[in-house]
C-alpha positions as CSV (number, residue, x, y, z in Angstrom):
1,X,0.0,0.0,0.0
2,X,1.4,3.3,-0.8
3,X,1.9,5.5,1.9
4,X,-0.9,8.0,2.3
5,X,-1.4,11.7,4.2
6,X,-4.5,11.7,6.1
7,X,-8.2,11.5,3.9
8,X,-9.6,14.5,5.4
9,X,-13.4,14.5,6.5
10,X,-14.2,17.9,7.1
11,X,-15.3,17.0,10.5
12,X,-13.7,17.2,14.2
13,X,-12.8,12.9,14.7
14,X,-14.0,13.4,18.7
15,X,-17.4,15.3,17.2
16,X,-20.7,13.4,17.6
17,X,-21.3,14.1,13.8
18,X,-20.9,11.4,11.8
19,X,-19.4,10.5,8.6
20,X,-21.3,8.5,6.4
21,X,-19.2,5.3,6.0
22,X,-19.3,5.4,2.1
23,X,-17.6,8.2,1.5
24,X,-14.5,6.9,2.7
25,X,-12.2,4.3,0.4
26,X,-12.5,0.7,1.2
27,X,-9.3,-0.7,1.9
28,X,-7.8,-4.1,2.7
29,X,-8.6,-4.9,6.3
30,X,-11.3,-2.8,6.6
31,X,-13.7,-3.2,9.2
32,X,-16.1,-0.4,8.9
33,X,-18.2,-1.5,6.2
34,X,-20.0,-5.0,5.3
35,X,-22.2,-7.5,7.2
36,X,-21.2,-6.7,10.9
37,X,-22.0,-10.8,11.4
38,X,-20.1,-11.9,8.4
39,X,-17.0,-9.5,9.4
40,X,-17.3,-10.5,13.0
41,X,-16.8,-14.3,12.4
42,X,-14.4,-13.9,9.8
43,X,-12.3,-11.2,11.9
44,X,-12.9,-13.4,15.4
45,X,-12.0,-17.3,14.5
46,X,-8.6,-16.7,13.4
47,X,-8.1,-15.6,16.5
48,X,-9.8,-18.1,18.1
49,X,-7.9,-20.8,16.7
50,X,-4.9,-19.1,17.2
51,X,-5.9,-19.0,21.1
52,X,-6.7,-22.8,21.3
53,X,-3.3,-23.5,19.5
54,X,-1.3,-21.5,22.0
55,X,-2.7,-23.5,24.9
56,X,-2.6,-27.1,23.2
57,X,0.7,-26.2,22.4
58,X,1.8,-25.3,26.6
59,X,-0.4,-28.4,27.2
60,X,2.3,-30.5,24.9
61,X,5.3,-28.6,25.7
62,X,4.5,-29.5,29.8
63,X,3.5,-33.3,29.0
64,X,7.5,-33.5,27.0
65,X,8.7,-31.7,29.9
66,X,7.5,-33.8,32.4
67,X,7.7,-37.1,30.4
68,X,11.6,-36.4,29.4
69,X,12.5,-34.4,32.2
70,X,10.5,-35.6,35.6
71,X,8.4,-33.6,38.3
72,X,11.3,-31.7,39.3
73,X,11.5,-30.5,35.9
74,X,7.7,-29.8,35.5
75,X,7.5,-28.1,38.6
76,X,9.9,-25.7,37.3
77,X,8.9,-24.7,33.9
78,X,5.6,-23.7,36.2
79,X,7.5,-21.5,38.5
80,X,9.3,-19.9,35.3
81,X,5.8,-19.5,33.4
82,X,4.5,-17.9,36.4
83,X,6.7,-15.1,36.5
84,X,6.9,-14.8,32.7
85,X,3.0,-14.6,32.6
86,X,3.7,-11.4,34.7
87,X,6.1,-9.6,32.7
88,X,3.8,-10.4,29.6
89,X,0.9,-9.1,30.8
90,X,2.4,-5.7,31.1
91,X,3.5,-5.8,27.8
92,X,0.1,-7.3,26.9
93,X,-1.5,-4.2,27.8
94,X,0.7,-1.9,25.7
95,X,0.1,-4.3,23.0
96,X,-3.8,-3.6,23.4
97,X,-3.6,0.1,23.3
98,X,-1.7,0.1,20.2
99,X,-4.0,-2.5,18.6
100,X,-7.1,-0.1,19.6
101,X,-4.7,3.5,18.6
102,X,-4.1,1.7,15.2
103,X,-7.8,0.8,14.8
104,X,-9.0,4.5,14.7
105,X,-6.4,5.7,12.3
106,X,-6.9,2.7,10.3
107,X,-10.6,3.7,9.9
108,X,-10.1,7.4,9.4
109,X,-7.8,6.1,6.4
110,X,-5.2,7.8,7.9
111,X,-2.3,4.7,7.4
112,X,0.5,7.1,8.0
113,X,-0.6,7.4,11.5
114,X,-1.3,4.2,11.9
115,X,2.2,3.2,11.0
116,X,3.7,5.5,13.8
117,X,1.6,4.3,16.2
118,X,2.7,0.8,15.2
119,X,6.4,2.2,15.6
120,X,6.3,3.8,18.9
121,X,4.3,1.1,21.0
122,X,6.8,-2.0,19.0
123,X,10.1,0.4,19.9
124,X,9.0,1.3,23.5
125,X,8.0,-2.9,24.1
126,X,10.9,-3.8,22.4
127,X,13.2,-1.6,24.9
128,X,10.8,-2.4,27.5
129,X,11.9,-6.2,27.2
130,X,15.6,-5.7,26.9
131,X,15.3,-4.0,30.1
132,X,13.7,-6.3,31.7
133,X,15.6,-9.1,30.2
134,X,18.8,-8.3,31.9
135,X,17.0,-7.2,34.9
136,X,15.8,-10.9,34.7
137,X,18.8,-12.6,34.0
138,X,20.5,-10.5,37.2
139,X,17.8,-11.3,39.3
140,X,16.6,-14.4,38.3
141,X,17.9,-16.4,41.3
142,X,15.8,-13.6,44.1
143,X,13.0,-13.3,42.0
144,X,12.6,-17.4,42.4
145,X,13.7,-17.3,45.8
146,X,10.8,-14.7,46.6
147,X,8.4,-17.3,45.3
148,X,9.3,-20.4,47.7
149,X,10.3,-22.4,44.3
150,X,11.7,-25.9,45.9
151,X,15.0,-26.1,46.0
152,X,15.0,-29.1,43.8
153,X,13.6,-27.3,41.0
154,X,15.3,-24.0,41.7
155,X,18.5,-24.3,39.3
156,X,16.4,-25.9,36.6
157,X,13.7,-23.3,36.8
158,X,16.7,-20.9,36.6
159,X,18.3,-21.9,33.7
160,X,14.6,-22.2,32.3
161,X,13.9,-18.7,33.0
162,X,17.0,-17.2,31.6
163,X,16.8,-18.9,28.6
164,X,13.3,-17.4,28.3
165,X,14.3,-13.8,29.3
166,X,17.0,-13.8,26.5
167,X,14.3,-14.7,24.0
168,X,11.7,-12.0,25.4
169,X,12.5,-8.8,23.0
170,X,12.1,-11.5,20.1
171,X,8.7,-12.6,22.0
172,X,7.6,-8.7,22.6
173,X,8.0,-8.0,19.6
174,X,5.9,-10.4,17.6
175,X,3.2,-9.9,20.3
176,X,3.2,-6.2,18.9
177,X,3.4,-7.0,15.5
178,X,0.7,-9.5,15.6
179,X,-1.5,-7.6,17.4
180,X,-1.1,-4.4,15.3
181,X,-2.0,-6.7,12.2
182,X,-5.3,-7.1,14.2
183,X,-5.8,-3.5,14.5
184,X,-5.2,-2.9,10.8
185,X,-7.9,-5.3,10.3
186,X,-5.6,-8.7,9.8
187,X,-6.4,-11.5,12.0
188,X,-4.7,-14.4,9.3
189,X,-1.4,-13.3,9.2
190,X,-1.4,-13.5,13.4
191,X,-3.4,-17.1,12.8
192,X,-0.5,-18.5,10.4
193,X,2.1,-17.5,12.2
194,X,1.0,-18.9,15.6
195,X,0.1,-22.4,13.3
196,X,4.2,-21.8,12.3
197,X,5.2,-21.0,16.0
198,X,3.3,-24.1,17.5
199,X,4.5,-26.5,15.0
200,X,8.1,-25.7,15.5
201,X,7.8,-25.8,19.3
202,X,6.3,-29.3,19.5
203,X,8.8,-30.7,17.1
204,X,11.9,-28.8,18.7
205,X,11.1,-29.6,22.2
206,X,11.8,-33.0,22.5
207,X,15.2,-32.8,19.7
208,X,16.3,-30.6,21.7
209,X,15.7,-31.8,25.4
210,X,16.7,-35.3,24.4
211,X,19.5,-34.3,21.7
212,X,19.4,-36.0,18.0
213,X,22.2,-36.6,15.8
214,X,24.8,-33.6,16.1
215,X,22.3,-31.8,18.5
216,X,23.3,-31.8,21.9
217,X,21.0,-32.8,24.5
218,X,20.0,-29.9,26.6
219,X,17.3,-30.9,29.0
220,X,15.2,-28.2,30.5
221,X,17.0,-25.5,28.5
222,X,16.2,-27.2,25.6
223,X,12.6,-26.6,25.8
224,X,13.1,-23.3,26.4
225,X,15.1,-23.2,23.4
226,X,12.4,-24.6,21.3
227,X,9.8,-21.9,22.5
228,X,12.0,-19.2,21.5
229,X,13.2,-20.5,18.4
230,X,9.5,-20.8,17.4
231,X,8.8,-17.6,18.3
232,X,11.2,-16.2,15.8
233,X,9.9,-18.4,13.4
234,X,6.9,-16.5,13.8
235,X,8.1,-13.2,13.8
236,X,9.9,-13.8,11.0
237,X,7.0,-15.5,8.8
238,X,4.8,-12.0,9.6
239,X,7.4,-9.9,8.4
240,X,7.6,-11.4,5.4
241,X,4.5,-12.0,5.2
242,X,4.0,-8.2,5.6
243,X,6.2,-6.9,3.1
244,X,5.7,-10.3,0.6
245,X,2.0,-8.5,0.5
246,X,2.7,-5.1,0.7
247,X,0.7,-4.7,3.9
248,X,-0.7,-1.4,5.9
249,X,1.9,-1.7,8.7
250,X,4.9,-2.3,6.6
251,X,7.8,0.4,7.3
252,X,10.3,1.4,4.6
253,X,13.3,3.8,4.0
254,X,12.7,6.7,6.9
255,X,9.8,5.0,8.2
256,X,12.0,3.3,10.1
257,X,12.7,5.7,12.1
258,X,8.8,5.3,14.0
259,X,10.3,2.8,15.7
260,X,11.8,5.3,18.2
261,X,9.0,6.3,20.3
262,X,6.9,9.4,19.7
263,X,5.6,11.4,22.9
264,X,2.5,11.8,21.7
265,X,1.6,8.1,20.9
266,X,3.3,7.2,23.9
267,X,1.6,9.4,25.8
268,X,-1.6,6.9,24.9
269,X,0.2,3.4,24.9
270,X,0.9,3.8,28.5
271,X,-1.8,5.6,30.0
272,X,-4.0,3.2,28.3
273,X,-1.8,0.3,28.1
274,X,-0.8,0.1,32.2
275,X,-4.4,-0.1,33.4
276,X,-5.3,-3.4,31.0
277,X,-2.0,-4.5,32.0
278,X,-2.8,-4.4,35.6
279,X,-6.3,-5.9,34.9
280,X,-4.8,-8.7,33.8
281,X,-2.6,-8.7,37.0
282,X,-5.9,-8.9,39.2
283,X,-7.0,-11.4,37.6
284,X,-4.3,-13.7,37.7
285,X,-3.3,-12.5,41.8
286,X,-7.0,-13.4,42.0
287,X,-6.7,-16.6,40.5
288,X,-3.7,-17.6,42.3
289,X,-5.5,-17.0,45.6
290,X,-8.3,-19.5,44.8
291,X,-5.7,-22.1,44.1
292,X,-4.4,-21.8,48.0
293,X,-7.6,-21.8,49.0
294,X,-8.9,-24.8,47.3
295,X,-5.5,-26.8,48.4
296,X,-6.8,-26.4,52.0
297,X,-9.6,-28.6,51.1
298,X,-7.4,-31.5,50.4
299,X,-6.0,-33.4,47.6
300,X,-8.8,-34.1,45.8
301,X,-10.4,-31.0,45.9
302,X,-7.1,-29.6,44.2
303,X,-7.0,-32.3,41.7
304,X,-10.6,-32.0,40.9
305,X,-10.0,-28.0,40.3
306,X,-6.8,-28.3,38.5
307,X,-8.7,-30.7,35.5
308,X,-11.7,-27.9,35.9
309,X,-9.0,-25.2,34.8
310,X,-8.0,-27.3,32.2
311,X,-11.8,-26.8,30.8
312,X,-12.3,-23.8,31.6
313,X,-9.7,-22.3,29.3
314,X,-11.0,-23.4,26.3
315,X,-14.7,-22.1,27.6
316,X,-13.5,-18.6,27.9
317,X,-11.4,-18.4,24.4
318,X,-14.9,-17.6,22.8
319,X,-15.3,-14.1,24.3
320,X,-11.6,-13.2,24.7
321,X,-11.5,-13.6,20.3
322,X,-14.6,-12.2,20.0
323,X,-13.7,-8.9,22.9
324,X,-11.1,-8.3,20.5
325,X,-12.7,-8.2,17.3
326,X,-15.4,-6.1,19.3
327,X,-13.1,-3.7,20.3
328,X,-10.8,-3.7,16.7
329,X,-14.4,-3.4,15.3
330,X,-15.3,-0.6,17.2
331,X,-11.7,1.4,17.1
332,X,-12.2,1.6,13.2
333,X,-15.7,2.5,13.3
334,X,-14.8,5.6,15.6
335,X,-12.0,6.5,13.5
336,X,-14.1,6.7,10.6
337,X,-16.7,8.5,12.8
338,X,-19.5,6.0,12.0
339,X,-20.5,6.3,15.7
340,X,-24.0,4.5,14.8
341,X,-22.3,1.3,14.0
342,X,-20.6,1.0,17.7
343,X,-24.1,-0.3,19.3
344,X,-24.9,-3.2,16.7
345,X,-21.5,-4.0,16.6
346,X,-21.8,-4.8,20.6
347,X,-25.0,-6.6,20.5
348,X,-23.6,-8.6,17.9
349,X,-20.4,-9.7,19.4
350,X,-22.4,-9.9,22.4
351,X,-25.1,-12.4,21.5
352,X,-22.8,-14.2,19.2
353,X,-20.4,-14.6,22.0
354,X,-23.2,-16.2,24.2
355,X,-24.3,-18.7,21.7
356,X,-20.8,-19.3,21.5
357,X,-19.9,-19.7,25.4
358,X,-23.0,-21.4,26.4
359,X,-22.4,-24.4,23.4
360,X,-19.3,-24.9,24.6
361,X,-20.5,-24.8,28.1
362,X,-23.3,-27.5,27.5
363,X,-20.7,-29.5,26.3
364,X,-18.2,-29.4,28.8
365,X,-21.5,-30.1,31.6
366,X,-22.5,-32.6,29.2
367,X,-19.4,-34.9,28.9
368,X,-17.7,-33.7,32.1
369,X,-16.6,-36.9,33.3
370,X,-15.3,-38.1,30.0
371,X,-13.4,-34.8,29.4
372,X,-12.4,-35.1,33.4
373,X,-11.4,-38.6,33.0
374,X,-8.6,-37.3,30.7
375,X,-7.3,-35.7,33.9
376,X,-7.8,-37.5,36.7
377,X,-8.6,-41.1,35.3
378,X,-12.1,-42.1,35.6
379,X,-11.7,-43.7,39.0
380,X,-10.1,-41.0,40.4
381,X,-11.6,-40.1,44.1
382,X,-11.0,-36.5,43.2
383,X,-14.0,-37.1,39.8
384,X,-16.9,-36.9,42.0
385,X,-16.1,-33.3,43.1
386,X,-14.7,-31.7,40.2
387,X,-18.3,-33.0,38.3
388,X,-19.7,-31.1,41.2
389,X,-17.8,-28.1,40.5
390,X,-18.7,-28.4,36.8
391,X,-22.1,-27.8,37.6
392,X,-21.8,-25.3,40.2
393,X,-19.3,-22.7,38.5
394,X,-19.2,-23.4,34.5
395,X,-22.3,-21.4,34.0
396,X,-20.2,-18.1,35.6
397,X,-17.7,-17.9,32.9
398,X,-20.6,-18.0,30.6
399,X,-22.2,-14.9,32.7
400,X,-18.7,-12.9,33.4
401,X,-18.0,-13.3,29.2
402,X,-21.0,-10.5,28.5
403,X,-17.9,-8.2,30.9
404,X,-15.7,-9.3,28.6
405,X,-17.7,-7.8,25.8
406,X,-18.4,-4.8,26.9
407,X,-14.7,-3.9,27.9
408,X,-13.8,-4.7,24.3
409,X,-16.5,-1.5,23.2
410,X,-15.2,0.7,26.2
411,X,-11.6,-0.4,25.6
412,X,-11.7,0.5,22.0
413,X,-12.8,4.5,23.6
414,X,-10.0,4.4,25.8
415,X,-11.9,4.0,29.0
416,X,-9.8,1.6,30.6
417,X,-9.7,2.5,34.8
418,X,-13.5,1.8,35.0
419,X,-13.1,-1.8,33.9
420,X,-10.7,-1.9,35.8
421,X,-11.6,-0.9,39.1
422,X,-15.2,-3.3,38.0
423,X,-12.7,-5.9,37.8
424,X,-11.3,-5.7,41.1
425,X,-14.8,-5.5,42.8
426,X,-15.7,-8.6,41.0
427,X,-13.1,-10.6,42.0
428,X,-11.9,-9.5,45.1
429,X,-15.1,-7.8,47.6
430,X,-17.1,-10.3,45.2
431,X,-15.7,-13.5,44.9
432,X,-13.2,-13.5,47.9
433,X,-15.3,-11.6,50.1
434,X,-18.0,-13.8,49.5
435,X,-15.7,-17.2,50.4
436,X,-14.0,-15.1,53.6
437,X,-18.4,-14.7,54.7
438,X,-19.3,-17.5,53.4
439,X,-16.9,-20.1,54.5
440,X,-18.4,-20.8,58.2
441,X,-21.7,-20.9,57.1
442,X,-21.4,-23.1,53.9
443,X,-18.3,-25.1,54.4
444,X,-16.1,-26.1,51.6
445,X,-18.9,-24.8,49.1
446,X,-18.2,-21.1,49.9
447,X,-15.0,-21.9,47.4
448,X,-17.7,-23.2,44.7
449,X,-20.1,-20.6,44.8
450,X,-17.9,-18.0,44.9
451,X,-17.5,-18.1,41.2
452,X,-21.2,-17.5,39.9
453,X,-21.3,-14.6,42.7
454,X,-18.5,-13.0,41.8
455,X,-19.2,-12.9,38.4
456,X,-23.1,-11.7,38.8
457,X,-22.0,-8.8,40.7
458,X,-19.3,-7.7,38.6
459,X,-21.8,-8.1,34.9
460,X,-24.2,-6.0,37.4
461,X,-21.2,-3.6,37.7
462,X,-20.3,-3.9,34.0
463,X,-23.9,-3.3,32.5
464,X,-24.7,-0.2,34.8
465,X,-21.4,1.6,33.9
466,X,-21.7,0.7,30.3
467,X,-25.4,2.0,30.1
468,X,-25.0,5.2,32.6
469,X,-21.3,6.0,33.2
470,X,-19.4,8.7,30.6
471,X,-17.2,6.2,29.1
472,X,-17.9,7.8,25.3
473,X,-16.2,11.0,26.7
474,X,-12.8,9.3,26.9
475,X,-12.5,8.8,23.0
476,X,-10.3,11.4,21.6
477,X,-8.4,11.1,18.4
């Protein structure tokens, strides 16, 4: 695509007027115009896919880890991920505000912009990671320390982690590009090269653990290895891919130099980008919570809920693909000022997404112990109580997705602290405070129902600031 100056409008981009749709050029990746269904489901299952990949492929690299390797091994590649999970979420969140920045210049036409923004928020991660990666390789050893890791898996998990720290400005940066791909309207490219990335890593993990031929056998590093290999794979298939094409977000000559951040653009990658950082920060300090409390109710009760996790990622992949195609959706129907368009869009996404959740729902209540069974073995002691807890809390992640919705629409306005604060109420006065009230009275089922009431309150919470709070007021282009 040939680089372009702004398509003026004639009209103020933060004005409530609109501009009809058709009077600006269709381009490729252009999400403004065209069935809102059709473009929904064709923008949302890449991503999808590309979601269940990413967690089949941890689910294979952790069975040749612990196959190959042993316990001690497994034990810590989980301490490593754990920290890792926590250095990308930051990054995560910078990645979203770009993707939503690059969204409304994409749909005001306005590529140029669009490239910069794609410039500053890739620079800034990229020299986010280095930093951090040597901070990481320093401290490796206290960071581990400060998390109790066994000593038995302590040097493992730290030759794990430092392996994964050297690969994570290779990592950041294809988390950038493919999410400002998604922003310009391209959910394939991303797609492909996770198919590429998870490929690679299932074949390289055990070569190099176990060593073939002239490879050396490398044990936990090896697998490590294999992950970031892959990920350059990845990168390196979307840049080609990018360039192969002649796609929006491809820099050339002096555009190059957008990789060094701009002040203005990085003005809104980290105002915007910290807070959905640090949401998904709650969540996970939230998550990690329930798991100690569920270990005081015994080995089976912590068995039963560690093959209900295993379910319940795949149950809430359908909203997080379709909260992103919502909110890339939305971004390039504000930038083109087709404000009307915002509301079906959300309905859409948002009905779609429930059909979506509650099949996949019905079916993991449906078949639960033969999808538990491939857990815990169907005469496992610890079956009886996670079909309990099937039927008690699946239904919440089917309630709490119509949140994760509605954040995409708000996100893609840049009102980000509301969710977030929502967020915490939900999960913390919500869901703990319910199991801290709830616990003498109830017993062991206070853990249970704290799910479904911590996700009623915070859709309650969710619906009442979408429909009365002044989160239209943050958009600003």
């Amino acid at each position: 695509m040939n680089e372009a100056s702004p398509i003026p409008s004639g009209e103020d981009p933060t004005c409530e007027t609109e501009v009809p749709p058709q009077e600006l050029p269709t381009i490729r990746g252009d999400l403004t115009q065209g069935p809102i269904l059709k473009t929904l489901l064709l923008f949302s299952v890449p991503m999808l896919l590309s979601n269940v990949l990413q967690t089949l492929n941890g689910s294979v690299n952790a069975i040749w880890v612990g196959r190959l390797l042993g316990e001690s091994a497994l034990a810590a590649t989980a301490n490593a991920n754990v920290l890792m999970f926590l250095l990308y979420a930051a990054i995560f969140g910078f990645g979203m505000a770009t993707t939503v920045r690059i969204g409304q210049h994409f749909g005001a036409r306005d590529i140029l912009a669009a490239r910069k923004t794609f410039g500053s928020g890739t620079g800034f991660s990229a020299a986010l990671a280095i930093a951090v990666a040597i901070a990481g390789w320093v401290y490796g050893p206290a960071m581990l320390h400060a998390m109790s890791t066994p000593d038995a898996s302590r040097e493992e998990a730290l030759a794990y982690l430092r392996v994964m720290f050297l690969a994570l400005p290779i990592a950041s940066v294809g988390l950038m590009v493919s999410m400002a791909m998604r922003g310009a309207g391209d959910s394939k490219t991303p797609m492909f090269a996770m198919i590429l990335t998870v490929v690679i890593d299932a074949v390289l993990n055990p070569v190099l653990i176990m060593g073939f031929g002239p490879i050396p056998q490398l044990g936990i590093t090896g697998s490590a290895a294999a992950t970031a290999f892959a990920n350059i794979a990845g990168l390196v298939y979307q840049v080609w891919r990018i360039y192969r094409q002649d796609l929006p977000m491809r820099l050339r000559g002096h555009e190059l130099g957008y990789f060094l951040p701009r002040s203005e653009d990085l003005r809104y990658i980290v105002t915007k980008g910290l807070p959905m950082g640090a949401q998904m920060l709650i969540v996970s300090s939230a998550s990690l919570i329930m798991v100690g409390l569920v270990n005081r109710e015994g080995l089976d009760a912590a068995a039963a809920y560690g093959a209900s996790l295993q379910l319940w990622n795949y149950l809430q992949m359908p909203a997080m693909a379709i909260s992103s195609a919502v909110s890339a959706m939305v971004a390039q129907s504000l930038g083109a000022g087709d404000h009307g368009r915002v509301g079906k869009v959300t309905i859409t996404g948002m009905f779609t997404n429930l059909v979506m959740s509650t099949t996949v729902a019905a079916l993991i209540v449906g078949f639960d112990h033969t999808l538990l069974a491939l857990f815990l073995g169907g005469d496992s002691p610890a079956m009886p109580i996670a079909e309990h807890i099937q039927l008690v809390c699946t239904a919440s992640f089917v309630i709490v997705s119509i949140t994760v919705i509605l954040t995409g629409t708000m996100r893609a306005y840049g009102a980000v602290v509301a969710p977030l604060v929502i967020m915490f109420l939900g999960l913390y006065p919500g869901r703990l405070g319910f199991y801290w009230l709830a616990r003498p009275v109830i017993d062991s089922e206070a853990v249970w129902w704290a799910y479904p009431v911590g996700s009623v309150l915070t859709v309650v919470l969710t619906l009442g600031y979408y429909r009365f709070g002044k989160w239209r007021s943050a958009f600003s282009m």
